[in-house]
N, C-alpha and C positions, 0 to 999 in steps of 0.2 A: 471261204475262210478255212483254214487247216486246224486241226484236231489242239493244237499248243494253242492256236490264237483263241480258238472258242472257250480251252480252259482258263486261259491266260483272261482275257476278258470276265469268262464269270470270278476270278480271283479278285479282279481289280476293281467289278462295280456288283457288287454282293446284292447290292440294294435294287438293281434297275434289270438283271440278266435272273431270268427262271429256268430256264434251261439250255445246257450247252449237250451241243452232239458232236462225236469226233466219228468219221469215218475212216479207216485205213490212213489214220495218223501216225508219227512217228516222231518217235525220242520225246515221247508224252511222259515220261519215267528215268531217264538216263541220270546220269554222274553230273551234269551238268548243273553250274550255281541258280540258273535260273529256269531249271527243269518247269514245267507245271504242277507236274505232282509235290512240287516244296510249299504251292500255293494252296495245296487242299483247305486248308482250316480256315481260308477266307471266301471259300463257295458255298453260297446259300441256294442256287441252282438245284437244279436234278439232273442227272449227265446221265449221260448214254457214249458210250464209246464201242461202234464194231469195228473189229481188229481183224486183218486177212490172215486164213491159215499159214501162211507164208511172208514174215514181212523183218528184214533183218532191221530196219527203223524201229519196228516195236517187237522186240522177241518174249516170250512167254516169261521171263522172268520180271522184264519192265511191264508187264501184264499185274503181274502179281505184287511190283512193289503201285503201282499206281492204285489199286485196287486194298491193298492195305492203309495207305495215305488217307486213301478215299474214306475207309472204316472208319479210323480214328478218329476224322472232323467229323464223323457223322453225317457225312453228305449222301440223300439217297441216288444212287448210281446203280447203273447195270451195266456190266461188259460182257460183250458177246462175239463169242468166236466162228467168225465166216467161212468154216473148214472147206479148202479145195479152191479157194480165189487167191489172188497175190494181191500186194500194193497196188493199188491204182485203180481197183474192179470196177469200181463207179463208172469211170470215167471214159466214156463212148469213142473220145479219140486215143486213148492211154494203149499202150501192148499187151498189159492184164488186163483188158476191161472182161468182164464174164456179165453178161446180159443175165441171166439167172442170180446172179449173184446181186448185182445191181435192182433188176428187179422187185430183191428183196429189203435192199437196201432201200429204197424210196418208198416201202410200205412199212418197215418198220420206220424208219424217220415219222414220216404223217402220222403213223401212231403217237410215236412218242410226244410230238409236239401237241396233237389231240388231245391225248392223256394229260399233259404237263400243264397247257396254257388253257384253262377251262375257265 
């Protein structure tokens, strides 16, 4: 599931979704009518979004309007910046994958979910 469908989901069911995680998602923040970040003020979630230092889908400015959205509804969020990977680090068959990068991606993930779903 992509970083929109995870937010997009906890918008739509507030009640049944406690946390959503985006990995090296994209256009999570954009100009678009049915952006995610429009949907902030209906997540009851805890979100985690890591974002690659490098990624023209999500650039530091749609960082910062998502992350203000996020303030406003008061949703507890954390975004973290994966400095030195690109789009797609995860992902083992992708041409940015970065096994260090990814690495840390599957331990913060299990954290978070640790932490959230207790």
């Amino acid at each position: 599931m992509g970083g929109g469908r995870a937010l997009n989901a906890a918008a739509t069911y507030p009640d049944r979704i406690r946390a959503a995680a985006s990995f090296h998602g994209g256009n999570l923040a954009s100009d678009a009518a049915d952006s995610p970040h429009r949907k902030a003020a209906s997540i009851k979630a805890r979100v985690y979004v890591g974002m690659s230092g490098t990624d023209r889908s999500f650039p530091p400015e749609q960082s910062a309007r998502l992350a203000e959205a996020l303030r406003v509804a008061d949703v507890d969020y954390l975004i973290e910046n994966y400095v030195g990977v690109a789009h797609g680090w995860c992902v083992p068959d992708h041409s940015a994958f970065n096994a260090v990068g990814a690495e840390r991606h599957w331990k913060r993930l299990t954290e978070f979910f640790a932490e959230t779903l207790v």
